[in-house]
C-alpha distance (Angstrom), angle and dihedral (degrees) to the residues before:
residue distance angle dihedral
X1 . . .
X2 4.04 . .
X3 3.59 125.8 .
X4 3.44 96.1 -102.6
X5 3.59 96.3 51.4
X6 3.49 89.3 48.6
X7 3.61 93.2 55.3
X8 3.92 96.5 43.4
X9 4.07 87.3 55.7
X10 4.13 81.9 53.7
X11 3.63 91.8 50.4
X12 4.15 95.7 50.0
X13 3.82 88.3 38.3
X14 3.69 96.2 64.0
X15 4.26 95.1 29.4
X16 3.84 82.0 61.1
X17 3.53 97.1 47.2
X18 3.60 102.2 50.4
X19 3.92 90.2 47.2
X20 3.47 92.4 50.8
X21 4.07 89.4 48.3
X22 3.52 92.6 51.9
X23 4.54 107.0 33.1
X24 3.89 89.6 84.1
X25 3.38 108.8 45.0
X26 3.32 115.5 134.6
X27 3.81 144.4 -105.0
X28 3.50 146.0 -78.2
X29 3.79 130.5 -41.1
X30 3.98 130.7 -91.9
X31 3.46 111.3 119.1
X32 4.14 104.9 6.6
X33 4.34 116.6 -157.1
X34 4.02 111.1 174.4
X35 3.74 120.5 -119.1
X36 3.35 136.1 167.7
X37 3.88 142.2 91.2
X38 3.73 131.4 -43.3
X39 3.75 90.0 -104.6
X40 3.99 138.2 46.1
X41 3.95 130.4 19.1
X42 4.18 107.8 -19.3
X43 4.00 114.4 -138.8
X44 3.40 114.8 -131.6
X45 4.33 103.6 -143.8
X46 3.44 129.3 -153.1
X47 3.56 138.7 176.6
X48 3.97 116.1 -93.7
X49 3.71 122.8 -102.4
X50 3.70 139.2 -160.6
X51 3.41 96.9 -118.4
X52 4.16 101.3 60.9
X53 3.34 151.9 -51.3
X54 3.59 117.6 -86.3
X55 4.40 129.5 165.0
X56 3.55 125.9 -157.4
X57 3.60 119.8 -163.1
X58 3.63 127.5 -168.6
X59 3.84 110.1 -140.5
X60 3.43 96.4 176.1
X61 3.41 140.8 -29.0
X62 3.38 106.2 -58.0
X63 3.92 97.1 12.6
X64 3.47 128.2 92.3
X65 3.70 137.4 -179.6
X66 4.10 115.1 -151.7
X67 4.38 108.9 -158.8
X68 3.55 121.5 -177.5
X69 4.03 106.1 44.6
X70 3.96 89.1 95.8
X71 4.21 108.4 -80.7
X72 4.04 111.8 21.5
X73 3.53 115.2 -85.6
X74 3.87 119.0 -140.3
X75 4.45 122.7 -150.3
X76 3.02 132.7 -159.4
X77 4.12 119.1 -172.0
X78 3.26 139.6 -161.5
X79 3.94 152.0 93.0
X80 4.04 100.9 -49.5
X81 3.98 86.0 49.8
X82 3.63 143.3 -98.7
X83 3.82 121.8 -28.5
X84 4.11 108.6 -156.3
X85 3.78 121.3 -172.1
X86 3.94 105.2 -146.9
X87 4.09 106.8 -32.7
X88 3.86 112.5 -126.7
X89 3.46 137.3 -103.5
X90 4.05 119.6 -41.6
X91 3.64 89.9 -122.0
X92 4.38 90.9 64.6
X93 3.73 91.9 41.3
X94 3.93 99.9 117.7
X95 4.03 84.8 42.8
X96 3.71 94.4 56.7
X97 3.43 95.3 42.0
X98 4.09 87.7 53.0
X99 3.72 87.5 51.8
X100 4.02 96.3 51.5
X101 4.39 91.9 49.6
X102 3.99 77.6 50.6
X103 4.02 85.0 52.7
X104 3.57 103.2 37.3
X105 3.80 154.9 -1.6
X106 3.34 105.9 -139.8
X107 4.10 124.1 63.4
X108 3.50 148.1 -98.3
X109 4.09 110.0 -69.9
X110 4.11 102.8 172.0
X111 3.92 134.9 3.2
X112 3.51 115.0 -162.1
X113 3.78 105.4 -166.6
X114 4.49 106.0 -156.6
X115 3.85 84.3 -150.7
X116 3.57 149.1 -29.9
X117 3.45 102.4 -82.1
X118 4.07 110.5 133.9
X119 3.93 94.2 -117.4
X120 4.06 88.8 59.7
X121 3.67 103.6 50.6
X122 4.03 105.8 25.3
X123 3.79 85.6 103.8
X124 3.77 103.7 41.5
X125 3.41 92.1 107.4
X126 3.85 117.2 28.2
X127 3.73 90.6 36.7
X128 3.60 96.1 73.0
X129 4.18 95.9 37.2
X130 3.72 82.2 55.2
X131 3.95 96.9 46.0
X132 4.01 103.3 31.6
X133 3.76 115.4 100.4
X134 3.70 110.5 -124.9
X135 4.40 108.3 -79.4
X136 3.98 92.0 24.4
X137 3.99 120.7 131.0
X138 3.85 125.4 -96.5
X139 3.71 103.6 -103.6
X140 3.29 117.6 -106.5
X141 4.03 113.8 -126.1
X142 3.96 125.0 -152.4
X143 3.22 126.9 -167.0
X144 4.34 132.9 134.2
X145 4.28 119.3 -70.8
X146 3.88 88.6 -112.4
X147 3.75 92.2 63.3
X148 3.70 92.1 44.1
X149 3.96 86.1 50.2
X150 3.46 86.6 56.6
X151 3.59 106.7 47.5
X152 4.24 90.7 40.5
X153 3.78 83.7 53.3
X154 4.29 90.5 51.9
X155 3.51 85.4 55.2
X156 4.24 87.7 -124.5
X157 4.02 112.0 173.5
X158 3.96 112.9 -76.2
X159 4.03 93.5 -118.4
X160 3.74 87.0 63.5
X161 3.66 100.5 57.3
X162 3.40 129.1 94.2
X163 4.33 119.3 -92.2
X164 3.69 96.4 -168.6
X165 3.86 118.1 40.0
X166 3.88 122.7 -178.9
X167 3.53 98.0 -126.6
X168 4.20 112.9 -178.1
X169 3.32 86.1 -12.3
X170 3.96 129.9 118.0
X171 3.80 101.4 -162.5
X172 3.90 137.3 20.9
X173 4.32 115.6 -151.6
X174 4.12 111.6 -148.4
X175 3.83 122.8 177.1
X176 3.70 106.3 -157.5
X177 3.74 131.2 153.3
X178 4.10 96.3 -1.3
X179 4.02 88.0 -60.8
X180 4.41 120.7 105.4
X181 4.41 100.1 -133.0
X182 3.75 118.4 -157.5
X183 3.92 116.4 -143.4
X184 3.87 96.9 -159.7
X185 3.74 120.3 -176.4
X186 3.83 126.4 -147.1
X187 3.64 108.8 -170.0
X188 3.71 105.7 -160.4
X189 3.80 118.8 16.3
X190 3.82 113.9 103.5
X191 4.28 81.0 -14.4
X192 3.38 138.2 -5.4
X193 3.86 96.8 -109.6
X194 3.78 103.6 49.3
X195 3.60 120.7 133.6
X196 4.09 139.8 -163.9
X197 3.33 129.9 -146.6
X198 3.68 122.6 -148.8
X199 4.20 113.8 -164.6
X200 4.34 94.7 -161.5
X201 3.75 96.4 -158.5
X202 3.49 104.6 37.3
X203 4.21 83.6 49.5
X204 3.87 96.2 -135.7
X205 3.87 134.3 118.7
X206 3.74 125.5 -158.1
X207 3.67 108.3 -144.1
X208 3.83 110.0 172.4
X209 3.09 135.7 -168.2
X210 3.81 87.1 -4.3
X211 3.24 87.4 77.2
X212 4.29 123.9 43.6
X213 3.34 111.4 167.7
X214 4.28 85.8 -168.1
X215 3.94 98.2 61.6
X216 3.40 151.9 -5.5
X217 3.75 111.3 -48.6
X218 4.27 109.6 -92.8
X219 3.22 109.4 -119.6
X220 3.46 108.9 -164.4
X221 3.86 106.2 -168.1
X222 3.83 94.1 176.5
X223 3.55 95.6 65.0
X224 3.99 92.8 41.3
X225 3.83 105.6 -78.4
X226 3.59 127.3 145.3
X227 3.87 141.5 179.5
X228 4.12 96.0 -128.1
X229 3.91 87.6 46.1
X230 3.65 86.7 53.7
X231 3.57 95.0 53.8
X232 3.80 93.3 50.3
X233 4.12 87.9 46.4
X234 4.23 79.1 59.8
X235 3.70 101.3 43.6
X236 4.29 85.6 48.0
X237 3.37 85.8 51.9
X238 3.85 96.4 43.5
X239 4.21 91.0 47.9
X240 3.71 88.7 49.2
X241 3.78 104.9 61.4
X242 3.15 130.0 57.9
X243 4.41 123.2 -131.8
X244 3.63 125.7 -132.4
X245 3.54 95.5 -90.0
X246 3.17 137.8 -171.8
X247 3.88 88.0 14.8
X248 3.79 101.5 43.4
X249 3.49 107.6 167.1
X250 3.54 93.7 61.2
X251 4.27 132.8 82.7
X252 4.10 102.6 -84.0
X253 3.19 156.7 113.3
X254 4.04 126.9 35.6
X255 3.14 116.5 -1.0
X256 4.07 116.3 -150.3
X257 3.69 121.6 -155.6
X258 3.67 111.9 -159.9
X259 3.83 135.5 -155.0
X260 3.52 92.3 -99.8
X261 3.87 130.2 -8.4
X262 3.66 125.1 48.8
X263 3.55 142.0 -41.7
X264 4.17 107.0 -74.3
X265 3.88 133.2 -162.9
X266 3.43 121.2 -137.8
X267 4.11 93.7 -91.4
X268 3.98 89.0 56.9
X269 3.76 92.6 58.3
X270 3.69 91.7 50.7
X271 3.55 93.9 53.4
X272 3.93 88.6 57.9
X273 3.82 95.4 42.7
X274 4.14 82.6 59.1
X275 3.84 92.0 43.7
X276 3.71 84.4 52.4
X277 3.68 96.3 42.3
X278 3.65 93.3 44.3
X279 2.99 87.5 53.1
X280 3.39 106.8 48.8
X281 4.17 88.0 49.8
X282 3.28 93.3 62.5
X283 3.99 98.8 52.9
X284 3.28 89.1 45.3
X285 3.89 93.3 60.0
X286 3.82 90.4 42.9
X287 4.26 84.7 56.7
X288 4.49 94.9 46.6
X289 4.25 76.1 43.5
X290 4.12 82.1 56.9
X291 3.64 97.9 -128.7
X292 3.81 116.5 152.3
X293 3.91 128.8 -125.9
X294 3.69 91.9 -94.2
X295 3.62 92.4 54.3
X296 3.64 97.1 42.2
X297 3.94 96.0 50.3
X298 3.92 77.9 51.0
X299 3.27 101.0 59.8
X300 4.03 88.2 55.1
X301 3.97 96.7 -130.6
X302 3.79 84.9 -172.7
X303 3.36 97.0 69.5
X304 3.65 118.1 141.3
X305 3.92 92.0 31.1
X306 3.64 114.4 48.4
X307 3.05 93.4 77.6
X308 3.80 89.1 65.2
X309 3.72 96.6 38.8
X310 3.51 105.8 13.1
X311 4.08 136.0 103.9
X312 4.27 126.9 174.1
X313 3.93 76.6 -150.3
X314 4.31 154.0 49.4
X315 3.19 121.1 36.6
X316 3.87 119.2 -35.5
X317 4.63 98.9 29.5
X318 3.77 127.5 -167.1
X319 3.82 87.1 -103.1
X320 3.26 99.7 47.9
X321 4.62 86.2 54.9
X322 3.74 86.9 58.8
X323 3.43 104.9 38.6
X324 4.12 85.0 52.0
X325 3.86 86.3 41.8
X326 4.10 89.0 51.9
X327 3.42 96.5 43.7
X328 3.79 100.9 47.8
X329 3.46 83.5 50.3
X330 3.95 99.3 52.1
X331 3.62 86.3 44.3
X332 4.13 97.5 50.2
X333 4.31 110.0 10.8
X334 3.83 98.5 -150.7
X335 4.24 107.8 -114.6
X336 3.43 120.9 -109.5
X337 3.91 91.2 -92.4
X338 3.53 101.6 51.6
X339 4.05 91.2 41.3
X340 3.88 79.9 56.1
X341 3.89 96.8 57.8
């Protein structure tokens, strides 16, 4: 067996693993007990409500990731307050905010919203009015000037907009609870004002919607979006953690929490940056070849993956990847150096 098969079987070993770990966890918060193995992400259970279904898992010790509130919701804890990554839809407000008292104590010091997308900042501002003990600070809430520009211009409520933009900038430092955060900017993957947040000590990166483990990625070219700056949002994300190396079989290293889907490892986001750059190869030759849209979504360029992350309906459709993919790409042909990566 070569090298490279070797390696793919490595790569589908541990993307199968961690979605099997994580595709029954269970349901929403009321009274949360921690189970799980002696190694990887712990679940934190709860018994079912009416209301929804949330999951809490425990990444680390003071790191939680919140699914089922619209886009994944990442916490931080500790003595100078709550860190959230984006804050769910509007609708799961009162849930979330159950789930953080069950976290912590203290309240919400900084949102940093990865885009603008309504499942990442319909909680920005009843979350922390809900959490905050009486006397503590309005949050403040980060997030890039283009996604302020968009929520000032929907006329949204001013407690809900960001107080800190990243404006010409390509990364943000924060120091909060003993651990150095990275704000990092990505200015045209699925927008042009998404962010990442890196949490150093706790060794995992919040990448959303850049990463969605449940689908193609959405590429949404009206507000900025674009396949090649999709790729480069993987590859950052790729160069910035670190694998489970030398002992790769086993639970380690950086743990990636995506936009939607579950909790990845540095192997699993590689294997969708070469989906996507497989992909985008092959509509690219189909366009030099001069084939039209039609002709390209008819000659299924997906093929091999949609069935994995692909859907002819909802929301974000198989047709509506490749027509974003081919239209990016008539719009901006990749170089000969990025087509290489």
């Amino acid at each position: 067996m070569g090298s490279r098969t070797v390696l793919g079987a490595m790569v589908t070993f541990m993307f199968e693993r961690q979605r099997r770990r994580l595709e029954n966890v269970a349901r929403p918060l009321v009274f949360a007990t921690v189970i799980g193995a002696c190694c990887g992400p712990l679940i934190v259970r709860a018994q079912q409500t009416q209301e929804a279904h949330l999951e809490v898992v425990q990444v680390r010790p003071n790191f939680y990731m919140i699914a089922g509130a619209g886009g994944n919701i990442g916490v931080q804890i500790g003595d100078d307050g709550i860190v959230l990554v984006n804050s769910g839809s509007a609708a799961m407000s009162d849930q979330v905010s159950a789930a953080i008292r069950n976290l912590s104590s203290t309240g919400v010091t900084y949102i940093v919203n990865s885009s603008d997308d309504a499942d990442e900042i319909g909680g920005n501002a009843t979350i922390p009015q809900a959490v905050n003990p009486r006397g503590w600070a309005e949050p403040v809430i980060v997030a890039t000037q283009s996604v302020l520009n968009r929520m000032v211009a929907a006329q949204l409520p001013s407690k809900s907009l960001p107080t800190d933009t990243l404006y010409l900038q390509e990364e943000k430092p924060l120091y909060l609870n003993g651990e150095g955060i990275e704000v990092l900017a990505e200015h045209s993957a699925h927008t042009d004002g998404d962010v990442m947040v890196f949490f150093r000590r706790s060794d995992v990166l919040v990448a959303g919607d850049v990463l969605d483990t449940t689908r193609f990625p959405v590429l949404d070219l009206k507000r900025g979006g674009s396949i090649q700056g999709e790729i480069d949002a993987l590859n950052r994300i790729i160069t910035t953690a670190i694998p489970s190396i030398p002992f790769v079989f086993q639970p380690g290293g950086t743990y990636v929490l995506p936009g939607h889907g579950y909790i990845c490892e540095r192997d699993d986001v590689v294997h969708y940056r070469n989906m996507i750059t497989i992909i985008r190869d092959v509509v690219q030759d189909m366009i030099k070849r001069g084939m039209s849209l039609e002709q390209v979504k008819a000659a299924n360029p997906t093929k091999g993956y949609r069935t994995r992350y692909g859907s002819d309906s909802g929301s974000w459709t198989t047709d509506m990847f490749v027509e974003a993919v081919y239209t990016s790409l008539k719009r901006n042909p990749p170089d000969t150096a990025s087509a290489e990566r």
